[in-house]
C-alpha positions as CSV (number, residue, x, y, z in Angstrom):
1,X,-59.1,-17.0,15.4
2,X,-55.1,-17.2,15.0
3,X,-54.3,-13.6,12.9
4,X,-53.3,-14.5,9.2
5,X,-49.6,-13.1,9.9
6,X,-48.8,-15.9,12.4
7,X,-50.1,-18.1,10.4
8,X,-47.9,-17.5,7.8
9,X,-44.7,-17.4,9.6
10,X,-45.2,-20.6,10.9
11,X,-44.5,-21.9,7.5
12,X,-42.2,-19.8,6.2
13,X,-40.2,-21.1,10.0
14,X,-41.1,-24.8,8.9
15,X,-39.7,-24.3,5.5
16,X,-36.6,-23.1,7.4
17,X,-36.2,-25.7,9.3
18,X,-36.6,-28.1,6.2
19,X,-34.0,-26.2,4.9
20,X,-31.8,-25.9,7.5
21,X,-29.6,-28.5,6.9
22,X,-29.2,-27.8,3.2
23,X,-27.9,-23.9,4.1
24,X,-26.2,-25.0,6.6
25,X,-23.8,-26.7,4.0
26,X,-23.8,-24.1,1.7
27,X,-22.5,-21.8,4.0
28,X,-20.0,-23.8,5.0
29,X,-18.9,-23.9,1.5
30,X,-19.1,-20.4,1.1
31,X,-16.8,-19.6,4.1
32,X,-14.8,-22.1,3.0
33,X,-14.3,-20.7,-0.4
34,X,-13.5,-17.0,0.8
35,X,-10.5,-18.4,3.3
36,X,-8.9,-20.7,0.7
37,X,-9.3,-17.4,-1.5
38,X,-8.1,-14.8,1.1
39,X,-4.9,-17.7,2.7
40,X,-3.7,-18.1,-1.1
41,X,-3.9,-14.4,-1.7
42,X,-2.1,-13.6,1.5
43,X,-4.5,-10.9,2.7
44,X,-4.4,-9.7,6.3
45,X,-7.5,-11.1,7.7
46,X,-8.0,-12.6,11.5
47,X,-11.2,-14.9,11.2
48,X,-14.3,-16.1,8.3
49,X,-17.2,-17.5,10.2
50,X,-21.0,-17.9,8.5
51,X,-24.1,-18.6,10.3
52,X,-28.1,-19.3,8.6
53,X,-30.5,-16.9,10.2
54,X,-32.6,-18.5,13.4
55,X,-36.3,-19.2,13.4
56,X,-36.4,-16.2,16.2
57,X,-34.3,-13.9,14.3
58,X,-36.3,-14.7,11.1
59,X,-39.2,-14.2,12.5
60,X,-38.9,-10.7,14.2
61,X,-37.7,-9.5,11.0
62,X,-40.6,-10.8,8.6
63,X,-42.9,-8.9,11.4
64,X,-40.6,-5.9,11.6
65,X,-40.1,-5.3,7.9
66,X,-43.7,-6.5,7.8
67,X,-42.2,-8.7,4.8
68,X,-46.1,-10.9,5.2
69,X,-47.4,-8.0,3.4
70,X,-44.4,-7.5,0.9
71,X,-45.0,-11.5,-0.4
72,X,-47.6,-13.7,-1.2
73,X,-46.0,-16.6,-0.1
74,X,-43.0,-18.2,1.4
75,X,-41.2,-19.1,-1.6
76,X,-41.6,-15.7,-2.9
77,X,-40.2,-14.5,0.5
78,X,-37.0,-16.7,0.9
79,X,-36.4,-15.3,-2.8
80,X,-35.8,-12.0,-1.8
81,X,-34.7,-12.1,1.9
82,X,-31.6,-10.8,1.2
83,X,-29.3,-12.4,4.2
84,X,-31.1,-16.1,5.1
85,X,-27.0,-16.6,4.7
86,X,-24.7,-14.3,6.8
87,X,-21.0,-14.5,6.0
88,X,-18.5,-12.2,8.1
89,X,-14.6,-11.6,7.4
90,X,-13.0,-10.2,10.5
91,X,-9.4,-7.9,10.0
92,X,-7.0,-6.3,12.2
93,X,-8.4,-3.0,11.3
94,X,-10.4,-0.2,9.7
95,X,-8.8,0.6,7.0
96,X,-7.9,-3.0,5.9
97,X,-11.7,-3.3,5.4
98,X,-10.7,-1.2,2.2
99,X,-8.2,-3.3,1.3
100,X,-10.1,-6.6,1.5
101,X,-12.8,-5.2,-0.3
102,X,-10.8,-3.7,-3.3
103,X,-9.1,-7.4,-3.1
104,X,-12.4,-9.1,-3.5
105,X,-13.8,-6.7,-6.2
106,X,-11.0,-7.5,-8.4
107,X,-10.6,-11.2,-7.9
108,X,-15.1,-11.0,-8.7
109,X,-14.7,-9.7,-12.3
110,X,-16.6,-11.4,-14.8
111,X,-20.5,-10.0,-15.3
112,X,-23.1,-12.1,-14.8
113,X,-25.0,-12.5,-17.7
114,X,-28.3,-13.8,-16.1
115,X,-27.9,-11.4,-13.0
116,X,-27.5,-8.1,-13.6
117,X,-25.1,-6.1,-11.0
118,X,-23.6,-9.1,-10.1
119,X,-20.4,-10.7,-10.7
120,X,-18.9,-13.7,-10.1
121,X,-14.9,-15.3,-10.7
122,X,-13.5,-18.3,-12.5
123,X,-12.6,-20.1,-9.3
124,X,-16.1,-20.5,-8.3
125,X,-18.7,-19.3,-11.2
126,X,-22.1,-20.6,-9.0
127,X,-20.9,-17.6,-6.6
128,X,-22.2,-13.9,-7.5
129,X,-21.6,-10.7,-5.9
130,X,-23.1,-7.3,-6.2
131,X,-20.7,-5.1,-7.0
132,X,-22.4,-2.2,-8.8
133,X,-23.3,-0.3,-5.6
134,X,-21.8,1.7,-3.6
135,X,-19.2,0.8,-0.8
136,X,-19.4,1.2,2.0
137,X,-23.1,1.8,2.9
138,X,-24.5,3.9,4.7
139,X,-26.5,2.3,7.7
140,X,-29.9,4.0,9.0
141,X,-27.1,5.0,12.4
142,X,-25.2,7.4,9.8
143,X,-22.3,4.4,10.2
144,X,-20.8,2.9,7.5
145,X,-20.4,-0.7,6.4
146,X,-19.3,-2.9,3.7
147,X,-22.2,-5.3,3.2
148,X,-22.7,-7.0,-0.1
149,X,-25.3,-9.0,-1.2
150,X,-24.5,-12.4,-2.9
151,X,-26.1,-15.3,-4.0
152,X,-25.3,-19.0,-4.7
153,X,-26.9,-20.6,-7.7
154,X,-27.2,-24.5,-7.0
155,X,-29.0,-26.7,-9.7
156,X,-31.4,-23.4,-10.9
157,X,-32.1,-22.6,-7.5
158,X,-31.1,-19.1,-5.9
159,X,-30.0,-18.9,-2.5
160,X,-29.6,-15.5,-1.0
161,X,-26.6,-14.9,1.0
162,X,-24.9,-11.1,2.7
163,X,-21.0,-10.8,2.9
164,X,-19.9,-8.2,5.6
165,X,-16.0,-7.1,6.0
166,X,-15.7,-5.5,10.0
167,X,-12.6,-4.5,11.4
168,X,-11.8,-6.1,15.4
169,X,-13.2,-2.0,16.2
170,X,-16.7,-2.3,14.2
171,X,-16.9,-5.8,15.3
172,X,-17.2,-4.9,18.8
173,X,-19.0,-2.0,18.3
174,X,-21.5,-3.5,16.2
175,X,-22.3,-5.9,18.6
176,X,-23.2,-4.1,21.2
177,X,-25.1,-0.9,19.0
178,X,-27.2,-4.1,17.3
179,X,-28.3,-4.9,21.4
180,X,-28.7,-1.9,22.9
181,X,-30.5,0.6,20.6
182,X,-31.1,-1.9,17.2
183,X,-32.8,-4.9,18.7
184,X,-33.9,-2.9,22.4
185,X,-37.6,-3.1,22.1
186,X,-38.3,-1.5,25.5
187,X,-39.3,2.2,25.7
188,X,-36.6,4.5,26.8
189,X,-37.4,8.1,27.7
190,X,-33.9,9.3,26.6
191,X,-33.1,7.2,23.8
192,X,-31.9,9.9,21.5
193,X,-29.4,10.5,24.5
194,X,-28.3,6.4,24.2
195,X,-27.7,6.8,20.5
196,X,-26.0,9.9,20.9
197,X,-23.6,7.8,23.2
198,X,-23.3,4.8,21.1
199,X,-22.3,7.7,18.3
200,X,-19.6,8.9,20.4
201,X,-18.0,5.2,21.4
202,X,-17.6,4.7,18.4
203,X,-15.4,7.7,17.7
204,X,-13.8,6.6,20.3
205,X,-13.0,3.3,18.8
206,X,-12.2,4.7,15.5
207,X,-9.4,6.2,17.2
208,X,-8.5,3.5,19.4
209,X,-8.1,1.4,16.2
210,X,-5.8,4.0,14.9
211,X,-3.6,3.3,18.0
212,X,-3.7,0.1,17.9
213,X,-2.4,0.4,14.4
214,X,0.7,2.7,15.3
215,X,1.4,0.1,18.1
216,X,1.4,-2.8,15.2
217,X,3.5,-1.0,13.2
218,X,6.4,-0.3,16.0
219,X,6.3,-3.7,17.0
220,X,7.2,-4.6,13.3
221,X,10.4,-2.5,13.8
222,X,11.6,-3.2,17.4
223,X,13.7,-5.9,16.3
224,X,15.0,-3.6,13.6
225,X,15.4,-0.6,16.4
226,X,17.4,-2.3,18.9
227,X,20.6,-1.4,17.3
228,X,20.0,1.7,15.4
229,X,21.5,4.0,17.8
230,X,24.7,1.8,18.0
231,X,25.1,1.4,14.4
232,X,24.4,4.9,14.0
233,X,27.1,5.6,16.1
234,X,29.7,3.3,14.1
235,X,28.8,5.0,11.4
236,X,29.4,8.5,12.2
237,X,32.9,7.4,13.6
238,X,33.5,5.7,10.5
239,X,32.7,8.6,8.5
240,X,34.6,10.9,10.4
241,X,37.7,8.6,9.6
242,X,36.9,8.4,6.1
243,X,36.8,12.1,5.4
244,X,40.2,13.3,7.8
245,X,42.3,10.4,5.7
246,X,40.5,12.2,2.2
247,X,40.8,15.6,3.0
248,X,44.4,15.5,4.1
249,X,44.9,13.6,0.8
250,X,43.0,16.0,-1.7
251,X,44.7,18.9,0.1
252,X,48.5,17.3,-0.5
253,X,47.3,16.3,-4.2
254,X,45.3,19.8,-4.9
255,X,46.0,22.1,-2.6
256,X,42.3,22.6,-2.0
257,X,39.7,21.3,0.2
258,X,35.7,21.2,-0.3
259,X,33.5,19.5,1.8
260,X,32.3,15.9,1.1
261,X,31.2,14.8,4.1
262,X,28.0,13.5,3.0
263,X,29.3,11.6,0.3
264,X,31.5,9.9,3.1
265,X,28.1,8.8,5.3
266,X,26.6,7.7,2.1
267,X,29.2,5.5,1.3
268,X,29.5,4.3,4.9
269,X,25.6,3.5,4.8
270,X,26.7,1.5,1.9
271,X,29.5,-0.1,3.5
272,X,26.9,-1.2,6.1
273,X,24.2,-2.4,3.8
274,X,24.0,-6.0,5.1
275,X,21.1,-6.5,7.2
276,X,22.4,-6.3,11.3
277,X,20.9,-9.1,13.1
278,X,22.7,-8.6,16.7
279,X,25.6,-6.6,17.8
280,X,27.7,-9.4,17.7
281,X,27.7,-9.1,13.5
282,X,27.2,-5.1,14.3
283,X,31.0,-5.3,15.9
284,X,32.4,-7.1,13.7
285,X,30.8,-5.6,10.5
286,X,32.4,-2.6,12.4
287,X,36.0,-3.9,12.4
288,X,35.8,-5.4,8.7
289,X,34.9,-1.7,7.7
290,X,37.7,0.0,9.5
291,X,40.5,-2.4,8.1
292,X,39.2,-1.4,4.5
293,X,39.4,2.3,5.5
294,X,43.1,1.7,7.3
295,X,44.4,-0.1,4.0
296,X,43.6,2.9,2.1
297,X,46.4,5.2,4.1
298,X,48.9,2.5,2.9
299,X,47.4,3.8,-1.0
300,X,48.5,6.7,-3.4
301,X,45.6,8.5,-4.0
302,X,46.1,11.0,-7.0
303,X,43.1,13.1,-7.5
304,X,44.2,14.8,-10.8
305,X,43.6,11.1,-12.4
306,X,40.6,9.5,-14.4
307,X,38.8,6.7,-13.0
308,X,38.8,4.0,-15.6
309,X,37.4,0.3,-15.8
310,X,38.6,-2.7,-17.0
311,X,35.4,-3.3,-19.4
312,X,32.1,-1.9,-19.8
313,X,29.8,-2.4,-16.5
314,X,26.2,-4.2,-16.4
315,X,23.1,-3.8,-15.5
316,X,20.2,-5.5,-14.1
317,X,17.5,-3.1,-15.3
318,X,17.2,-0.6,-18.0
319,X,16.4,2.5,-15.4
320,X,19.7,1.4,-13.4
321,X,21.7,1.3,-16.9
322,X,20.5,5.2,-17.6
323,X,21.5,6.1,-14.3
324,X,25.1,4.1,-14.8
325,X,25.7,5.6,-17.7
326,X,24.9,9.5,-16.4
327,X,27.9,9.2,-13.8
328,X,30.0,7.7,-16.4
329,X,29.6,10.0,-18.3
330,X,30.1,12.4,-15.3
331,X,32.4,10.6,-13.5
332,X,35.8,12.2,-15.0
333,X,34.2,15.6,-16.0
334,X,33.0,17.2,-12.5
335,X,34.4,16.9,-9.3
336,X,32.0,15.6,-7.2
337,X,31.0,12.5,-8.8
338,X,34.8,11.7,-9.6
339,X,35.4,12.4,-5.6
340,X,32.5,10.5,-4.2
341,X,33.7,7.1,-6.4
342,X,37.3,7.3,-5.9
343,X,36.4,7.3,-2.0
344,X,34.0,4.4,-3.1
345,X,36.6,2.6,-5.2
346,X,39.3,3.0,-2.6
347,X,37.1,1.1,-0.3
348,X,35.3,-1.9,-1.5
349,X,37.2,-4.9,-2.3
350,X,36.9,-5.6,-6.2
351,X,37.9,-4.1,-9.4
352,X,36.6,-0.8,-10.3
353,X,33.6,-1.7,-12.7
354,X,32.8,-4.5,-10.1
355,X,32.0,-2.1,-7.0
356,X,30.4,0.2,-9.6
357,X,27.8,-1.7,-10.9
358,X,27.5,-3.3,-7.5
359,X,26.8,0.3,-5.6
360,X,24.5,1.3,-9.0
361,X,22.7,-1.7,-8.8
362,X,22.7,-1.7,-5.1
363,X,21.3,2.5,-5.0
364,X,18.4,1.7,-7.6
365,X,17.2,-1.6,-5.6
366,X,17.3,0.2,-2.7
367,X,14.4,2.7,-3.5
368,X,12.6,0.3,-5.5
369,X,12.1,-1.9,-2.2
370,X,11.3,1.5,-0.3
371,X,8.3,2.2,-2.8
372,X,5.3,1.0,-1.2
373,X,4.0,-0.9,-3.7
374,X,1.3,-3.0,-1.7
375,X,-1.9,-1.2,-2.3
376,X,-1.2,-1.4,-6.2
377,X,-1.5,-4.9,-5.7
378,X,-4.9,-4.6,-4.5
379,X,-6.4,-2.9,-8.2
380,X,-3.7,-4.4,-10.0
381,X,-1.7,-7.7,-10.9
382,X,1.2,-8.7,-10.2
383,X,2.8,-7.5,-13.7
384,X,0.5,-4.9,-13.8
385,X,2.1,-3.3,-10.6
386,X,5.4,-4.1,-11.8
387,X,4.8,-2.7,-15.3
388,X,3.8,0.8,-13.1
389,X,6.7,1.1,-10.7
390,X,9.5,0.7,-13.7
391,X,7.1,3.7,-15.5
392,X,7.9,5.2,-12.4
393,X,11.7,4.1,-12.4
394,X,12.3,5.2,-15.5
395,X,10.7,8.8,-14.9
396,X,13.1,9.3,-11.7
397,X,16.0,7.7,-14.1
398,X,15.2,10.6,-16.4
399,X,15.2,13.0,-13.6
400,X,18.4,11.9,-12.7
401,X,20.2,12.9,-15.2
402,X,18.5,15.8,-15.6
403,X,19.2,17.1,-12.1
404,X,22.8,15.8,-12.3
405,X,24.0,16.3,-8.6
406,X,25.8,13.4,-6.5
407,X,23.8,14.7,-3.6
408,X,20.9,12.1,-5.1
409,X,23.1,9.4,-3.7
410,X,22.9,10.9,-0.5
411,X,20.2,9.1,2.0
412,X,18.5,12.0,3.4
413,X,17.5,13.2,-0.6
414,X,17.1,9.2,-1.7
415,X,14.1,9.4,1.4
416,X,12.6,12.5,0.3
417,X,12.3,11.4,-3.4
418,X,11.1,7.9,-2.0
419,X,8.6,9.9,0.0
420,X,7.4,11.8,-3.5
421,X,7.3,8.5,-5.2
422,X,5.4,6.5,-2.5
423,X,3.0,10.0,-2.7
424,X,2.8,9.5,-6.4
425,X,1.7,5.5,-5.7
426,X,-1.1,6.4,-3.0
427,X,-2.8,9.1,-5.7
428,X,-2.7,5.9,-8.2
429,X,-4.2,3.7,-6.2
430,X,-6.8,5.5,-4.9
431,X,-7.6,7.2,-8.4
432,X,-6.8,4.3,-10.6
433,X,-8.4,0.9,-10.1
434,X,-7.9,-0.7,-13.9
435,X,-5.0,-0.9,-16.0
436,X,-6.1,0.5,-18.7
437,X,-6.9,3.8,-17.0
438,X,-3.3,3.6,-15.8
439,X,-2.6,3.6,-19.8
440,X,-4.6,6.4,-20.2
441,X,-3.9,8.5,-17.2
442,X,-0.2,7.3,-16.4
443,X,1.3,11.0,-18.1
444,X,-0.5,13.1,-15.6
445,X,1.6,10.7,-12.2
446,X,4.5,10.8,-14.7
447,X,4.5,14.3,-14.8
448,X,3.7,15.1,-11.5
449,X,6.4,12.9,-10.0
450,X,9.5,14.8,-12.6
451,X,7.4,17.9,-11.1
452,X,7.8,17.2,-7.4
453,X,11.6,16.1,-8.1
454,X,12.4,19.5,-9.8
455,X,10.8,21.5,-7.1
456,X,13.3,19.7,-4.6
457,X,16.1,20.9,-6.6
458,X,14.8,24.0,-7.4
459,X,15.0,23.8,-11.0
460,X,13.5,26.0,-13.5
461,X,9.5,23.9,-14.5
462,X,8.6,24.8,-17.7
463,X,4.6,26.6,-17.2
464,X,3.0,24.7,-19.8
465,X,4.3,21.5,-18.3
466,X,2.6,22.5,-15.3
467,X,-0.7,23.6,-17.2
468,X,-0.7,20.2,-19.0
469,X,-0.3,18.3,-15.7
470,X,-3.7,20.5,-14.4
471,X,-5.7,20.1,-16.8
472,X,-5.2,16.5,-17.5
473,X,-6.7,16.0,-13.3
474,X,-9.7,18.2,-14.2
475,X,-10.4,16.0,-17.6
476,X,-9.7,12.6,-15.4
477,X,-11.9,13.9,-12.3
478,X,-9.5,12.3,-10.6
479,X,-8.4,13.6,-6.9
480,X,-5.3,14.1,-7.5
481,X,-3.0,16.3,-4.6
482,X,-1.0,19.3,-6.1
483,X,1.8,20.2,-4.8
484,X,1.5,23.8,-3.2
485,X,4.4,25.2,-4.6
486,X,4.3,23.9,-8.1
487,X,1.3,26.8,-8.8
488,X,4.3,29.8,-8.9
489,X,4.7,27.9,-11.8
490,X,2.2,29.1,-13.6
491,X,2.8,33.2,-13.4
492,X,6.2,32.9,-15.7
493,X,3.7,32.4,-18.4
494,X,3.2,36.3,-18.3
């Protein structure tokens, strides 16, 4: 006599194939509806593809998990079998698994009422995601995964599906692991020594992945890279011309001669700001900058004079205006900002208050499209993320003034504060994933940014600031870097 258990898979694999068709369509549709989602969104992803779980696969599961003991009958069983739907978004690499799922989290927003944990989104209500757990998970290997169970409600009835996001790395590796050790039903005397193996190819893929993103990134730049070292070169001749026809001016109008040779490659970079495509437009981007600088010997240069404009400049944006109006403001009482735009003024072509607001404008646009800005998309809209970078805008603005040195116009100090602000970012995104925490925890990034700008000028931190900036991480929980140096801070309370 046939044993119950065989018996009862054969109709649990009948009802499959009854089914078949049916799941077949409606994981079509559910494929269909994450690459529409992910193409409109523009998220980096390589490949979508589904697949119904086979009578053979089916069946050594239901014996495995010994699932004819778990349910009475077949309907009970295709209730609860979590992954009779497999759905698989391939990426580029490991840690844009992260991103994806953080994407996919956000766009799934709207709680089920009829299915607790699960959530589903206004494009496509009939599709629900758990999204209560935690993720990635942790397989019975020790690796981890993002898997999520879904389901798809059509006319009342629940259909069970499994989303999985693998990088090209986990992919592979996943493959073979699932082969070998997973579904490798013959005895092996050393298979703890085959799973210690498998354990350490996949480190090694882990780091090949890691190459293979540093190789991605440099490829994004070669173009970029093929005339640095010329135009660097331009530019230091450029600036070397600038500063021998200023100095020998300043010294005939003021006897005197301080060193401004910074300001000279900062206003060179700016002379250069167009985007070089070839060294064609290099060369002759080259020549159109050393005629300005030639016309200026032809100029009287008196630096005992106040640099005035014809009417009041404008501004694009209200951090850029604060900034403005600091070197106004500046501009005609200390040296150095009165020196770095007459240089400027001498140079460019229009009136003064035209090459002011277009060098002000020009600076503050600069850093805003250095600020890495594409994780915040990923927890945050559109407006959202721009409502956060021009907190962040106006902090530095603040700063600005505060520090009051024309060596912020300078690249090499415009990169280091980029550098702090971009730090700043990555500590929001992975500490703050709704708005309204932003709202509520925006002082203690605020803070910390005017913080790290100080310390880079060396200027005197108030302690309680820093206190204040400390204990608002520990109430937040939030893992939030410190910057080493800002503890000293701390012992002038004394």
């Amino acid at each position: 006599m046939e044993l119950k258990l065989f018996g009862f898979i054969e109709d649990v694999l009948q009802t499959l194939e009854e089914k078949k068709m049916g799941l077949n369509q409606v994981a079509e549709e559910i494929e269909s509806f994450f690459e529409n989602l992910l193409i409109e969104a523009e998220k980096g992803y390589l490949n979508i593809n589904s697949r119904v779980k086979s009578a053979k696969s089916l069946k050594e599961k239901i014996i495995r998990n010994q699932y004819y003991q778990k349910y009475n009958t077949k309907e009970s069983l295709f209730k609860h079998l979590p992954d009779i739907i497999g759905v698989r978004i391939e990426c580029r690499f490991i840690q844009d698994e992260t991103d994806l799922y953080k994407f996919i989290k956000r766009t799934f927003n709207e709680k089920s009422e009829l299915y607790p944990d699960f959530y589903c989104c206004s494009e496509q209500s009939n599709l629900l995601l758990n999204l209560s757990g935690k993720q990635p998970q942790e397989q019975k290997n020790g690796m981890k995964i993002y898997r999520i169970d879904g389901k798809y409600i059509d006319d009342g009835e629940e259909i069970n599906f499994e989303l999985q996001i693998k990088s090209l790395v986990n992919v592979f590796w996943g493959e073979i692991e699932h082969k070998v050790i997973y579904k490798n039903f013959n005895y092996v005397i050393a298979d703890q020594f085959y799973k210690d193996i498998m354990k350490s190819i996949k480190t090694s893929l882990s780091t090949i992945d890691q190459q293979l993103l540093l190789i991605s990134n440099q490829f994004a730049q070669v173009e970029e890279d093929s005339c640095v070292a010329q135009e660097k070169q331009m530019e230091t001749l450029l600036a070397k011309v600038i500063y021998d026809i200023f100095a020998k001016r300043m010294k005939d109008s003021i006897g005197v001669l301080v060193d401004f040779k910074k300001s000279c490659e900062a206003i060179v970079k700016y002379v250069f700001r167009d985007n070089l495509e070839n060294s064609a437009k290099l060369n002759e981007r080259f020549l159109n900058g050393f005629d300005k600088i030639r016309s200026i010997e032809e100029e009287d240069i008196d630096f005992t004079q106040k640099l005035e404009f014809d009417e009041q400049p404008k501004y694009e944006e209200l951090y850029t205006e604060i900034i403005g109006k600091h070197i106004q403001a500046r501009m005609n009482e200390e040296f150095q900002w009165n020196l770095f735009f007459r240089i400027l003024f001498a140079i460019e072509p229009e009136n003064n208050r035209g090459d002011f607001e277009n060098f002000i404008n020009y600076y503050t646009k600069k850093m805003y499209l250095k600020i890495n800005c594409t994780k915040l998309n990923s927890n945050f809209t559109n407006e959202e993320t721009k409502e956060i970078l021009n907190k962040l805008l106006l902090k530095f603005a603040e700063c600005f003034v505060s520090i009051n040195s024309v060596e912020l116009l300078y690249d090499n100090i415009l990169d280091q504060i980029v550098k702090h602000m971009n730090s700043i970012v990555e500590s929001i995104y992975k500490n703050v994933l709704t708005y309204e925490e932003w709202e509520n925890e925006q002082d203690i990034y605020l803070n910390l940014l005017e913080v790290r700008l100080y310390m880079m000028f060396n200027l005197d931190i108030e302690s309680e600031k820093v206190l204040s900036i400390l204990d608002g991480i520990r109430a937040s929980k939030s893992n939030v870097e410190v910057p080493k140096g800002m503890v000293k801070y701390i012992y002038k309370l004394g």
